[in-house]
Each structure stands twice: as C-alpha cells, then as structure tokens.
N, C-alpha and C positions, 0 to 999 in steps of 0.2 A: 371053293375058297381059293385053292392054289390060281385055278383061272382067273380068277377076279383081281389075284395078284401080281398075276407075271400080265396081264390087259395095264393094271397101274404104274409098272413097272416100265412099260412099251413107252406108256403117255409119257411118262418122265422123261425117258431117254428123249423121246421124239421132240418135246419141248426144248429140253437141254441144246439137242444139234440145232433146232432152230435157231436158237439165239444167238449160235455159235457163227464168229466170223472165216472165211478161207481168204488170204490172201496170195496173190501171185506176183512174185516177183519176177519180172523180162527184165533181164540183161541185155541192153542195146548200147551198152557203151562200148568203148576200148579197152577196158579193164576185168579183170579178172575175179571173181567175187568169193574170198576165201573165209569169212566169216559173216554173219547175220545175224545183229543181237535185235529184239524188239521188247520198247518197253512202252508203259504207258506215259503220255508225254509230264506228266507230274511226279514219276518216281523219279526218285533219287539214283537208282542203281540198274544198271542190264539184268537182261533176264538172261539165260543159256543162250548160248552160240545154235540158232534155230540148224544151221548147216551140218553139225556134226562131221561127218567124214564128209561129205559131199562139198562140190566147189556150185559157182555158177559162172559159166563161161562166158563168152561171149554169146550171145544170140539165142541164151539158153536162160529158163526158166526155172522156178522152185516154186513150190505151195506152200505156206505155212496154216496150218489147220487149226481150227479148234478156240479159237481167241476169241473175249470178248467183245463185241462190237464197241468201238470207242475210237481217240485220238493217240494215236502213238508216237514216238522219236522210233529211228530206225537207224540203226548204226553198222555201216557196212566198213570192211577191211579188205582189202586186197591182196595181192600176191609180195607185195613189197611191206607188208605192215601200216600201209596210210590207212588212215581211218578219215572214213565222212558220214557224218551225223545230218541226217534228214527229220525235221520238227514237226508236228503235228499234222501227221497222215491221219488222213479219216480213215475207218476201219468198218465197214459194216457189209454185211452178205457176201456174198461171190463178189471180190473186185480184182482189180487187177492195178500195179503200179511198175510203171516201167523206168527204167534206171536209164538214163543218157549222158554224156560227155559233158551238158550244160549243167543238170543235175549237181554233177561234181562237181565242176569249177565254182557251183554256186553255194555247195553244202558247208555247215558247220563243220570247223576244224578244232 
C-alpha cells in the first residue's frame, strides 16, 4: 500500500512540474535590473519581487520557475526606481525573454 502511494504521489508531482513553466530572463540592456514582479496579464495586482536580494546585471540572467503556462505583464525596476511594464508575454515550457534598450524605450510606463 505505502508503494502504491508514494508511485501516486511521484505521478502527481511529475504531472504538476510538467505543466509548470521556467522562464529566463537575459539582461541585454544598459540597465540594471533591481526588481521583477510577474503577473498574469488580467490581474489586477503584482505578485512578489520574483528577485529577492538578487539584481540582474547587465549581460546576466535569472530563471523564474514554477509558473503557470499562460500570458503575463512583467514589471521590471531598475537601479534608479524607473519602472517598465511589458504586456502580454507568452509563458509556456522552457522559454527564454530577453530584455533590450528598445524593449524599454518601447515599454509601459
């Protein structure tokens, strides 16, 4: 019985990470990336600062793990307190979104 449980137990989990998205964020800009809120693009409200202590530099990357595959807004802050909001990023498997110079001059303020 136990076997049978921690076997349905496995499946679970393994389904669960399936469905789960990773996303990667590349810093390719000039700007320095001191917060990362993600939300799904119909909330109303940010989720947590996905950065915690961590920055993203220039030229440098972060994973954000565990999401559900979906459409998001992504709200990035910088070392100066500017904030630029990016709309409806697709969100699904292993992807990667790269942050550029144009990115910003073109994002929600």
């Amino acid at each position: 019985m136990k076997t049978f449980v921690l076997s349905c137990l496995l499946s679970v989990a393994t389904v669960v990470s399936a469905l789960a998205a990773q996303l990667t964020v590349i810093n390719s800009s000039d700007y320095v990336v001191h917060h990362l809120h993600v939300s799904p693009s119909q909330s109303r409200s940010w989720g947590p600062d996905q950065l915690g202590k961590e920055i993203i530099g220039r030229a440098e990357r972060f994973t954000v793990r565990n999401i559900p595959d979906g459409t998001y807004d992504l709200k990035l802050v910088d070392e100066d307190e500017d904030e630029c909001i990016v709309e409806n990023v697709e969100v699904s498997g292993t992807m990667t979104w790269t942050l550029t110079d144009t990115v910003i001059e073109n994002c929600v303020k």
